[in-house]
KEKE-61196 format. One record per residue (C-alpha): chain; residue number from 1; x, y, z; residue in one letter. Coordinates in nm, 3 decimals. Layout:
KEKE-61196
cadena num u v w residuo
A NUM X Y Z A .
...
end
This chain:
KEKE-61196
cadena num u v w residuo
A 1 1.288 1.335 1.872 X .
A 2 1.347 0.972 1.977 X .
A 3 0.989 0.765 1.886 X .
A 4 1.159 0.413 2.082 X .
A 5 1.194 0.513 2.447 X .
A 6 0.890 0.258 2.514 X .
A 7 0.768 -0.033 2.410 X .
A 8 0.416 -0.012 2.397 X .
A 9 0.087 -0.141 2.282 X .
A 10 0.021 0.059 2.015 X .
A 11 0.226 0.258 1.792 X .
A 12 -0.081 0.560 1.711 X .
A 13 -0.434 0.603 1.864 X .
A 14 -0.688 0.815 1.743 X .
A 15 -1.007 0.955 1.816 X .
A 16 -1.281 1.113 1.614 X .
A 17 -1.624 1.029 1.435 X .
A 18 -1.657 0.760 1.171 X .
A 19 -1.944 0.857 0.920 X .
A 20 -2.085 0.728 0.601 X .
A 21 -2.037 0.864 0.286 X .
A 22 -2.312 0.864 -0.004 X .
A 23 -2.149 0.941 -0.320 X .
A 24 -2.389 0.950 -0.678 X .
A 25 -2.192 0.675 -0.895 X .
A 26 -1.923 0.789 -1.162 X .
A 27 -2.022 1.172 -1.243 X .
A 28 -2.347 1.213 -1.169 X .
A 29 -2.500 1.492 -0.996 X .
A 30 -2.687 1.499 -0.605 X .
A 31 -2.941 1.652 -0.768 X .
A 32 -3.004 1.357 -1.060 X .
A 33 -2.846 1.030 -0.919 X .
A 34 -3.095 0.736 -0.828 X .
A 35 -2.813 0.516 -0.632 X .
A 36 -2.576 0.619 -0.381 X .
A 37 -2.232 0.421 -0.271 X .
A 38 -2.174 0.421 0.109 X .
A 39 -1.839 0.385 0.214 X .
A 40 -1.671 0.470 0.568 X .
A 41 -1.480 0.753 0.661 X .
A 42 -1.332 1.015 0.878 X .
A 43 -1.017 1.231 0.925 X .
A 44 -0.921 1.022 1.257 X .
A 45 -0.991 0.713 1.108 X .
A 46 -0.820 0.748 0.812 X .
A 47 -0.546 0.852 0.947 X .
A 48 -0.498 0.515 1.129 X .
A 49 -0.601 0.345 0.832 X .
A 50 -0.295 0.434 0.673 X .
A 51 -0.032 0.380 0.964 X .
A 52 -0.217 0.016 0.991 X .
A 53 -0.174 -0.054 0.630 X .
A 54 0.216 0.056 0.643 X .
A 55 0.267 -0.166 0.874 X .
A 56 0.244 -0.017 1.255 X .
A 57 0.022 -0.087 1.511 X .
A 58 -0.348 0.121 1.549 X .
A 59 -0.658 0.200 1.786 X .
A 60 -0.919 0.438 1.774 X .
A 61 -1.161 0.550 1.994 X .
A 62 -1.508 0.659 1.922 X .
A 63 -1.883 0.583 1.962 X .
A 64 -2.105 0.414 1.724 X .
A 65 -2.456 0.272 1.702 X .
A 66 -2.533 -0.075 1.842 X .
A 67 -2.731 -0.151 1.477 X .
A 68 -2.612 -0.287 1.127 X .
A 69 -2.456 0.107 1.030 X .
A 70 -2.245 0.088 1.401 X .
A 71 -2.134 -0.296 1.251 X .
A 72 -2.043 -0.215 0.912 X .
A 73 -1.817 0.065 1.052 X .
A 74 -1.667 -0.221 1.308 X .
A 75 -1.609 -0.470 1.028 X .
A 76 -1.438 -0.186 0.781 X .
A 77 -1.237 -0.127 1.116 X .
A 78 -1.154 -0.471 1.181 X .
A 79 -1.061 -0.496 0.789 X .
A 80 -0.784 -0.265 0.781 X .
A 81 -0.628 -0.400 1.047 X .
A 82 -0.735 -0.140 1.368 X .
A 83 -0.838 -0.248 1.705 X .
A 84 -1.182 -0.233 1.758 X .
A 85 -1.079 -0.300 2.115 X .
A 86 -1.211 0.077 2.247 X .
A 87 -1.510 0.133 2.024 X .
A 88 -1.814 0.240 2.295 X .
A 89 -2.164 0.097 2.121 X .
A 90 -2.471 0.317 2.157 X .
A 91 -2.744 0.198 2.290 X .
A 92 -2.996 0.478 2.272 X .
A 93 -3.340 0.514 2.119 X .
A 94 -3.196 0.812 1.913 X .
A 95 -2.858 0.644 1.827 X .
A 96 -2.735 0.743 1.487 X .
A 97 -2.420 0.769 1.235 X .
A 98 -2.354 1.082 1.083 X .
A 99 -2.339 1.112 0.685 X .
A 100 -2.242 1.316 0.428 X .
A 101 -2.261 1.285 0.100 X .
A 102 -1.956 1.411 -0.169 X .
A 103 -2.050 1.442 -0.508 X .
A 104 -1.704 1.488 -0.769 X .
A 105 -1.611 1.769 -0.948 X .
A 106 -1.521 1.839 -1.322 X .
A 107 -1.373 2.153 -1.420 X .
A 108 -1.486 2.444 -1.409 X .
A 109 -1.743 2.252 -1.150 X .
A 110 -1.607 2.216 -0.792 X .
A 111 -1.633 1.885 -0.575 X .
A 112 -1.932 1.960 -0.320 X .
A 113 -2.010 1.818 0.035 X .
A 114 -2.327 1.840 0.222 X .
A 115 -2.325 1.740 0.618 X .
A 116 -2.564 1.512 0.807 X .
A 117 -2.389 1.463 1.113 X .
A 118 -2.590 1.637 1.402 X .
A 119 -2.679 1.416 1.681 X .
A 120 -2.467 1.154 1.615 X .
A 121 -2.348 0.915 1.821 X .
A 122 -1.999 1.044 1.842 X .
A 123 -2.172 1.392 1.986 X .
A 124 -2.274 1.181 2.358 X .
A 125 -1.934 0.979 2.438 X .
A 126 -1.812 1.108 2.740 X .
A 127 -1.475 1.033 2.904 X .
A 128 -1.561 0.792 3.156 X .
A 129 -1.681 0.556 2.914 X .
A 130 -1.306 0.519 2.807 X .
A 131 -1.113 0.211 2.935 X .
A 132 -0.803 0.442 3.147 X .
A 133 -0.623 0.120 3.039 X .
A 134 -0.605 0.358 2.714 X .
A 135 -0.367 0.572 2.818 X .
A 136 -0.041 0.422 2.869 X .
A 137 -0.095 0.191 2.570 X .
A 138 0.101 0.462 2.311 X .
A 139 0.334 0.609 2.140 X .
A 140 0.145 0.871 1.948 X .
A 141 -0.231 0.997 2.025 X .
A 142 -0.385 1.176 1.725 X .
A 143 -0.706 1.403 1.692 X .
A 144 -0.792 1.672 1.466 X .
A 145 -0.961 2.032 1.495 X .
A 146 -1.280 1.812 1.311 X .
A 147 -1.337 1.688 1.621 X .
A 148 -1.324 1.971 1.888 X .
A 149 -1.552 2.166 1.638 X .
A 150 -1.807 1.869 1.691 X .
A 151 -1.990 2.001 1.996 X .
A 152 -1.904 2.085 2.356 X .
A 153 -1.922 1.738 2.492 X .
A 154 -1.692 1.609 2.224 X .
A 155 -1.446 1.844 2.311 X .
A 156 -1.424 1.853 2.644 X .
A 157 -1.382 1.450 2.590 X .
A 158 -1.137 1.509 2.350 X .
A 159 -0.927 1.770 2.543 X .
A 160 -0.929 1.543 2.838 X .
A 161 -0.837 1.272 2.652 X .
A 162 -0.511 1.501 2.555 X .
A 163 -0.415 1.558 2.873 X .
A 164 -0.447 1.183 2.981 X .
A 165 -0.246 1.058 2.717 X .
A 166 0.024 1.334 2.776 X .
A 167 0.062 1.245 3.141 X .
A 168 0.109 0.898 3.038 X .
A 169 0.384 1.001 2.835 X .
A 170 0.232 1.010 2.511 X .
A 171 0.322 1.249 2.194 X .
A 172 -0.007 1.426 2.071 X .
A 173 -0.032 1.448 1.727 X .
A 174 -0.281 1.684 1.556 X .
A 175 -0.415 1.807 1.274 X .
A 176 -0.573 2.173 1.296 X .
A 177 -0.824 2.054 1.015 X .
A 178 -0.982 2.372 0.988 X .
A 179 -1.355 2.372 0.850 X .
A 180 -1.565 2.692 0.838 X .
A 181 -1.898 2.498 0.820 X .
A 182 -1.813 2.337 1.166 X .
A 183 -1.744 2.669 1.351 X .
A 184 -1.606 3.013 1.331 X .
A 185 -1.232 3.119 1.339 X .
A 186 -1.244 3.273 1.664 X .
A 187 -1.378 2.972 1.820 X .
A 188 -1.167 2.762 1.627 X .
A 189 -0.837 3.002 1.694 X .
A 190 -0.943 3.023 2.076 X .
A 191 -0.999 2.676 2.137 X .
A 192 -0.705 2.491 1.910 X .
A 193 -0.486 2.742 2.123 X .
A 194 -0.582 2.634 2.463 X .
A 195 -0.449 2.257 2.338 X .
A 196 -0.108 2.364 2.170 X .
A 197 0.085 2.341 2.449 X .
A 198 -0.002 2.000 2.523 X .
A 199 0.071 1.928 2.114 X .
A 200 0.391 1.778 1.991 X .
A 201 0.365 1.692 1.595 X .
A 202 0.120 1.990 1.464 X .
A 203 -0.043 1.985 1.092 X .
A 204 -0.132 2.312 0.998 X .
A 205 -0.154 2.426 0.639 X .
A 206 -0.025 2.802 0.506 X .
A 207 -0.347 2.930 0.453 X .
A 208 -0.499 2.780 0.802 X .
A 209 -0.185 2.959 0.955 X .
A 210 -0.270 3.284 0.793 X .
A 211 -0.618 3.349 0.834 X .
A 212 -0.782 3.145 1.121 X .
A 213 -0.466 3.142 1.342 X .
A 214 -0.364 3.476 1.213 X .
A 215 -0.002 3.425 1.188 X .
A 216 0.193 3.680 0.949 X .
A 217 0.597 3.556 0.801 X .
A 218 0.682 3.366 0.592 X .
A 219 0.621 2.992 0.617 X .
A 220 0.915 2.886 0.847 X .
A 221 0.876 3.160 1.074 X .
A 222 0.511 3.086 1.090 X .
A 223 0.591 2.723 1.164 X .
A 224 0.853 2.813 1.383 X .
A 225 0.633 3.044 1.589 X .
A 226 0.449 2.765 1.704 X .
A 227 0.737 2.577 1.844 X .
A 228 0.882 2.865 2.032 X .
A 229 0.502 2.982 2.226 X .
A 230 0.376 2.649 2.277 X .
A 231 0.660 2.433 2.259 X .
A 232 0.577 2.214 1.923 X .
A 233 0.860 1.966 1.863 X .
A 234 0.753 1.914 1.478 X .
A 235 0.522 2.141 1.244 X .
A 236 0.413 2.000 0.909 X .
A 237 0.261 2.217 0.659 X .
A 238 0.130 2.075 0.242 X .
A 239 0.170 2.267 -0.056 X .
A 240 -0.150 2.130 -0.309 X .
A 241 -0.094 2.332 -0.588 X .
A 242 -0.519 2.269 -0.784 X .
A 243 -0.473 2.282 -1.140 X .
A 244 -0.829 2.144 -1.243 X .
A 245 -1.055 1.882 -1.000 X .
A 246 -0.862 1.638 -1.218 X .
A 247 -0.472 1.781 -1.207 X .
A 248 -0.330 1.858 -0.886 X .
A 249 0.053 1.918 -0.797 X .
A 250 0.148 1.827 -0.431 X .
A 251 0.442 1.833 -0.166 X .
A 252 0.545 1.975 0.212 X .
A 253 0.736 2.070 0.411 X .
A 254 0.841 1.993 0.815 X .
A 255 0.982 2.226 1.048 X .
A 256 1.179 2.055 1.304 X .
A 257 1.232 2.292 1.647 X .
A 258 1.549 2.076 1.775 X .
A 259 1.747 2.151 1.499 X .
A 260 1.592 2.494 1.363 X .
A 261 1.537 2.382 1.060 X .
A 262 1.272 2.307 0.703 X .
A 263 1.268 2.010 0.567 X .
A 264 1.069 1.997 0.194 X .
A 265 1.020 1.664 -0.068 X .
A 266 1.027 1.677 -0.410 X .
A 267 0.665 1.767 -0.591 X .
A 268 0.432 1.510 -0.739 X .
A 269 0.316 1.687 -1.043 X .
A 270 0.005 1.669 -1.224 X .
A 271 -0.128 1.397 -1.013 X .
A 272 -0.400 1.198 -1.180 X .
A 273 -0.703 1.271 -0.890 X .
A 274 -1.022 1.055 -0.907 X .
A 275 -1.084 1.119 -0.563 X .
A 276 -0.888 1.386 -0.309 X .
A 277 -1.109 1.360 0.023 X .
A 278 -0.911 1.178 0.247 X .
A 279 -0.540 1.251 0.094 X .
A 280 -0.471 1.485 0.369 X .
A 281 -0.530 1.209 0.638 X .
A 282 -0.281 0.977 0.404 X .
A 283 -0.052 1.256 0.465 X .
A 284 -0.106 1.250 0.789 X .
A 285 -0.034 0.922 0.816 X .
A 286 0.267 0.854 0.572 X .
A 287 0.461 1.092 0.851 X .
A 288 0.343 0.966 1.129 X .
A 289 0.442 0.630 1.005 X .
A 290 0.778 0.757 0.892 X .
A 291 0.885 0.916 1.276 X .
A 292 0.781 0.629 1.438 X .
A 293 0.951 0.371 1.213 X .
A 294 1.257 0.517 1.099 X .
A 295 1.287 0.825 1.315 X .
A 296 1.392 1.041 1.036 X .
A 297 1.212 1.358 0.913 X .
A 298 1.299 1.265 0.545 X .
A 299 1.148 0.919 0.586 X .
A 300 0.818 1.158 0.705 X .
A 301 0.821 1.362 0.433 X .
A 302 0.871 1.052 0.185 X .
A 303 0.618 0.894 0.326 X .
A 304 0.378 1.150 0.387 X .
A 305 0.377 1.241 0.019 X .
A 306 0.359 0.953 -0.159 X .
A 307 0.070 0.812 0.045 X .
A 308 -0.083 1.158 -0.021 X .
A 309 -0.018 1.121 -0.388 X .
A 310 -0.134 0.831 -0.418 X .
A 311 -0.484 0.857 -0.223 X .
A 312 -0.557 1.082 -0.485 X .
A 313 -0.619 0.831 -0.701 X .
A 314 -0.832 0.592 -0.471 X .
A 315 -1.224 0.616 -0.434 X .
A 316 -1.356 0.651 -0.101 X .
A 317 -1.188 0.845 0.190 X .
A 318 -1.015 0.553 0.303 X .
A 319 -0.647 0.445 0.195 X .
A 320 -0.588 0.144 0.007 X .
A 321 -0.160 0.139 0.000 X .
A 322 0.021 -0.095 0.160 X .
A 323 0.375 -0.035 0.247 X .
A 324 0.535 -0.228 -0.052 X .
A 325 0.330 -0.008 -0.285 X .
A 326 0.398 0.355 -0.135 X .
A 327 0.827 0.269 -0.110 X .
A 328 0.762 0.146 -0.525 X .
A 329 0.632 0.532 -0.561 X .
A 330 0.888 0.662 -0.338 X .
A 331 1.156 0.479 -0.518 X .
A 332 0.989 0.604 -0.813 X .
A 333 0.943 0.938 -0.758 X .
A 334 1.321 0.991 -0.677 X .
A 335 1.480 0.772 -0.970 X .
A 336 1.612 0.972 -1.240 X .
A 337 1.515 0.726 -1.514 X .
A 338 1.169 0.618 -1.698 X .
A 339 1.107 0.254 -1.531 X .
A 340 0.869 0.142 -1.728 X .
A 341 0.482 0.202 -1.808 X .
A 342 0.325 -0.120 -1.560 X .
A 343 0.455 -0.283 -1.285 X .
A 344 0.534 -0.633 -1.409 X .
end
């Protein structure tokens, strides 16, 4: 797949919700803490956090309050290097950000999430609010299943926005992003399946594969499947292998229809987590980053799961890599010899 038939732009756009995120400080419990941390976050917007710190060029598009929340998610925006140029301010007497707080886990205790997010403002963009400018601006758009599960008017906005993009002659990039507390698996299965054949570069884990599309194989044929009814170009599927909250072992694998073939790194083992939510989106974006730069599925999967592996061990959803950092681990990860304890 050839990512530099146009100059454009933008390299990746995205769209989804930006929320807050109240975490208790250190280890502390929901149920005890005093203080909460706010930080910014979402699957779409991390994503394009982590293509804008490696070095490519980002937009998303969403819809925030017009009030100090809506401008502390513009200025975080702004920060990492993402055009603000298509956020949509809202201006109504209900206008709100969604939140959710996270508070860690310690083994045998699980991390736990609890969702504030109905009503938001995200829930009342509609399409013709969107410059059409948009469109032909791109290389890549991305969205995730997060954001079709949302409500009806996000995704009818979101699946327009698909088609819009496509007939501009944009990839679509998307992450199935499964979550049962959004909605059910037949909703989930009938809607992400309406969308598939307008999909080019699909993230889909094993288990998603499985059970809510109900796919049976092994995992190539599974990720081939998807290429051969809908016409997928690339299918990426992780491999997070949870020892404790603390310990986890990661790597993936790509499926690449052109050549009819897998594609799978070498596993970062017992990474050192302090905080997972978001590492998926750093996936997300390390391969993203590595099709569009280098046009090489390797580069991807380097990419993808070192800037996984090492959003494990950032607080907040939000990356903090740039792209000298994440080729040190990558250069790392595949020497043969001990380099040392510190960089110095």
């Amino acid at each position: 797949m050839d990512f530099f038939n146009h100059d454009k732009e933008f390299d990746v756009i995205s769209m989804g919700e930006i929320m807050l995120r109240l975490s208790p400080m250190g280890q502390e419990r929901l149920a005890q803490c005093e203080v909460l941390e706010k930080r910014p976050g979402g699957s779409e917007l991390n994503v394009v956090s982590g293509i804008s710190l490696l070095g490519l060029r980002t937009a998303i598009v969403t819809k925030v309050p017009d009030n100090d929340m809506g401008r502390f998610i513009k200025n975080k925006i702004r920060f990492y290097g993402i055009s603000d140029d298509y956020l949509i301010y809202d201006t109504t007497p209900d206008t709100r950000v969604g939140i959710y707080y996270y508070e860690s886990g310690a083994y045998p205790r699980k991390p736990s999430v609890l969702y504030d997010r109905r009503h938001s403002s995200i829930n009342h963009i509609s399409f013709d609010e969107i410059d059409p400018r948009i469109f032909s601006s791109t290389r890549i758009f991305h969205t995730s299943g997060i954001t079709l599960a949302l409500g009806q008017n996000t995704r009818e906005t979101a699946v327009k926005m698909i088609r819009a993009f496509k007939e501009q002659g944009a990839l679509i990039s998307f992450d199935v992003n499964y979550r049962a507390n959004l909605w059910d698996e037949k909703e989930a299965r009938e809607t992400i399946l309406s969308i598939l054949p307008y999909v080019d570069i699909l993230f889909v884990s094993e288990e998603t594969s499985r059970r809510m599309m109900q796919k049976t194989g092994t995992l190539q044929e599974m990720m081939k499947s998807y290429c051969t009814e809908f016409g997928t170009k690339i299918v990426a599927s992780t491999h997070r292998v949870v020892k404790s909250p603390k310990c986890h072992s990661f790597n993936s694998t790509i499926y690449v229809a052109e050549e009819d073939k897998c594609y799978t790194g070498k596993t970062y083992e017992d990474i050192d987590v302090i905080d997972r939510i978001g590492s998926g989106d750093a996936y997300v974006a390390g391969v993203l980053f590595g099709l569009v730069k280098y046009n090489s599925v390797v580069k991807a999967i380097e990419f993808g799961n070192a800037s996984s592996a090492v959003k494990n061990t950032i607080l907040g959803d939000m990356p903090a890599s740039e792209f000298g950092e994440i080729k040190r681990v990558i250069d790392l990860h595949n020497c043969d010899h001990d380099t040392g304890e510190l960089n110095r």
